[in-house]
C-alpha positions in Angstrom: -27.1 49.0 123.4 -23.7 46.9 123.3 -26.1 43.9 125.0 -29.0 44.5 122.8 -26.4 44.1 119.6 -24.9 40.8 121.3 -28.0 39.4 122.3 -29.4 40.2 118.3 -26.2 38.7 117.4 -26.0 35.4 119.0 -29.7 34.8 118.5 -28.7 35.3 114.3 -25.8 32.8 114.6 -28.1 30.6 116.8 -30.6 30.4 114.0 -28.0 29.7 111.6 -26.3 27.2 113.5 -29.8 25.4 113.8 -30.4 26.2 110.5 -27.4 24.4 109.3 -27.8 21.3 111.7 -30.7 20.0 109.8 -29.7 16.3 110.1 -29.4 13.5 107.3 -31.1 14.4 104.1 -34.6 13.3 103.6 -34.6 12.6 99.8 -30.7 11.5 99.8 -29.8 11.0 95.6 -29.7 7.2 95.1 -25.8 5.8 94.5 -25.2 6.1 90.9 -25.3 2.9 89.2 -22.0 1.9 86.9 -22.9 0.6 83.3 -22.9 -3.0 83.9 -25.4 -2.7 86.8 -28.0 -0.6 84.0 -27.1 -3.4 81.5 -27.8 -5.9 84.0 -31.2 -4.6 84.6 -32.3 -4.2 81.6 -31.8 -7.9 81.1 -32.5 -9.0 84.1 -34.8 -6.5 85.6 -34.4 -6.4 89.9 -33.0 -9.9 89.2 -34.6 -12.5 87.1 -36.8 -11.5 84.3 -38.6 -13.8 81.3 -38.8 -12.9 77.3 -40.6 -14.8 74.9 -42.6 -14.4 71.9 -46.0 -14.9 73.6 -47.8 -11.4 72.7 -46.3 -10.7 69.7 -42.8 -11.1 69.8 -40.7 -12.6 66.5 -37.4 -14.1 65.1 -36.4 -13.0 61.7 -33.3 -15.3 60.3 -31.7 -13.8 57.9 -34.2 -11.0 57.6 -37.1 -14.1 56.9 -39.7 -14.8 59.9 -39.5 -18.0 61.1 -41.5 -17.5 64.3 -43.5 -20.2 63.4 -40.0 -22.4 64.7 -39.6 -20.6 67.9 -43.7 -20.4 69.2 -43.6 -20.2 72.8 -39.7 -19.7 73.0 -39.0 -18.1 76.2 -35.1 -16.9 77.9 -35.3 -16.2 81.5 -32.3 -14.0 82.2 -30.9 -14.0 86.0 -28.4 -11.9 87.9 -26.5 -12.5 90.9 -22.8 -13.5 91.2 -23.3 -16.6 88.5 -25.7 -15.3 86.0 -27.6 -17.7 84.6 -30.2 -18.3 82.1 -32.6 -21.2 80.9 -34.4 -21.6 77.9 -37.5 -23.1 77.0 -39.1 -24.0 73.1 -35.5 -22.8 71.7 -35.9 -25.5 68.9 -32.3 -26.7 69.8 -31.0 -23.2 69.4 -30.0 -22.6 72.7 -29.3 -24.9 76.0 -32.3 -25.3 78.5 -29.9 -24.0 81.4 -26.5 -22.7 82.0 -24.4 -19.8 82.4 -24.4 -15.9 80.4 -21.2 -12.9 80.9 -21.1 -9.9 79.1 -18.6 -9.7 76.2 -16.4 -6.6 76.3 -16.7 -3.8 78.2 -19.6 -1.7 76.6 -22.3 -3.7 78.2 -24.1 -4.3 75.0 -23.6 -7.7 74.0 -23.8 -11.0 76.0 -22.6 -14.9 75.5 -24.3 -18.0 76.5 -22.4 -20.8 77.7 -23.1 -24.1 76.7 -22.9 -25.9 73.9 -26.2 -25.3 71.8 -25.6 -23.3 68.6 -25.8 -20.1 70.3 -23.5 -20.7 72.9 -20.3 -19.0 72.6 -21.6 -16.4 70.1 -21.9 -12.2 70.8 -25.3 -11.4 71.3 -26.1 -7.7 70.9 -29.2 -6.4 72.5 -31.3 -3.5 73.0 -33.8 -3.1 75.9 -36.7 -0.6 75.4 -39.5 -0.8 78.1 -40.9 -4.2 77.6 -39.0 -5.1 74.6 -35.8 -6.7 74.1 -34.1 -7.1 70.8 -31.3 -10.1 70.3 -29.1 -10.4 67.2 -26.6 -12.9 66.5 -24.8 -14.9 63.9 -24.2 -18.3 63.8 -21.7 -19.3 61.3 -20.3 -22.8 60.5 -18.9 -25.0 62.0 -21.3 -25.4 64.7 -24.3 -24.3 62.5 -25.9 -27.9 62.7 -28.3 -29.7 65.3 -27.5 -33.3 65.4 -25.6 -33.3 62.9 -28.8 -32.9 60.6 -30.3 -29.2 60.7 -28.5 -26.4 59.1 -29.0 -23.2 61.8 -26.3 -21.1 60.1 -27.5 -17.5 59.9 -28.3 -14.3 61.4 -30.9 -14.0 63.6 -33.2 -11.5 65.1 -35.2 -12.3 68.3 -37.9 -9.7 69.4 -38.9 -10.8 72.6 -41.2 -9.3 75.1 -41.0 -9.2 78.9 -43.1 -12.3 80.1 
């Protein structure tokens, strides 16, 4: 009887020994991801992503569309150690190339380098699926284009992931 209770007991504990050696996890959670890597994303998707107006995006300055200025705009957003961004149709509102950071530490606004009148400015934005809203003032000085076009204002760009 004692062996049968010993042999009953180490074939339990063998089971869950084996039981508890199961080896790595097979669905192991992902790392969680800080609040600058989410903001990231959503501006930059895995790394470089476009928004434009092409299908139905708009820019509203000082709450009045003027689209009509910005057809075929387009802001390519791209991550990495230097972030960068270029800019194409931007009607001299922004540079064609250079450099973006985050401004403060809720990872909801961004500034453009450069030297464009939307360089140097907070840009808030909110990413929803394929959308991505910008707003941003521009206040004088630095709200002229060659010393000729008045660009003060503030402006909202709904762009949509090219």
């Amino acid at each position: 009887m004692k062996s049968l209770f010993f042999r009953l007991f180490l074939l339990t504990f063998g089971l869950i020994t084996i039981q508890s050696c199961g080896g790595e996890d097979p669905d192991p959670d992902p790392p969680v991801k800080t609040v600058e890597e989410i903001a990231t994303e959503a501006l930059t998707g895995t790394g470089s992503q476009a928004w434009g107006i092409a299908g139905g995006g708009s820019v509203l300055r000082d709450g009045v569309a003027v689209t009509d200025l910005y057809m075929e705009f387009e802001l390519v957003l791209k991550s990495g150690s230097a972030k960068t961004y270029t800019s194409i149709n931007n009607n001299d509102l922004f540079d064609a190339t250079n450099t973006w950071t985050f401004s403060g530490t809720n990872f909801d606004k961004f500034m453009l380098s450069g030297v464009k009148p939307a360089a140097g400015r907070e840009i808030s934005f909110t990413q929803n699926n394929d959308n991505l809203t910008l707003n941003f003032t521009i206040t004088a000085p630095g709200a002229r284009i060659n010393a000729v076009s008045a660009v003060a204002g503030s402006y909202t760009f709904n762009l949509l992931k090219q």
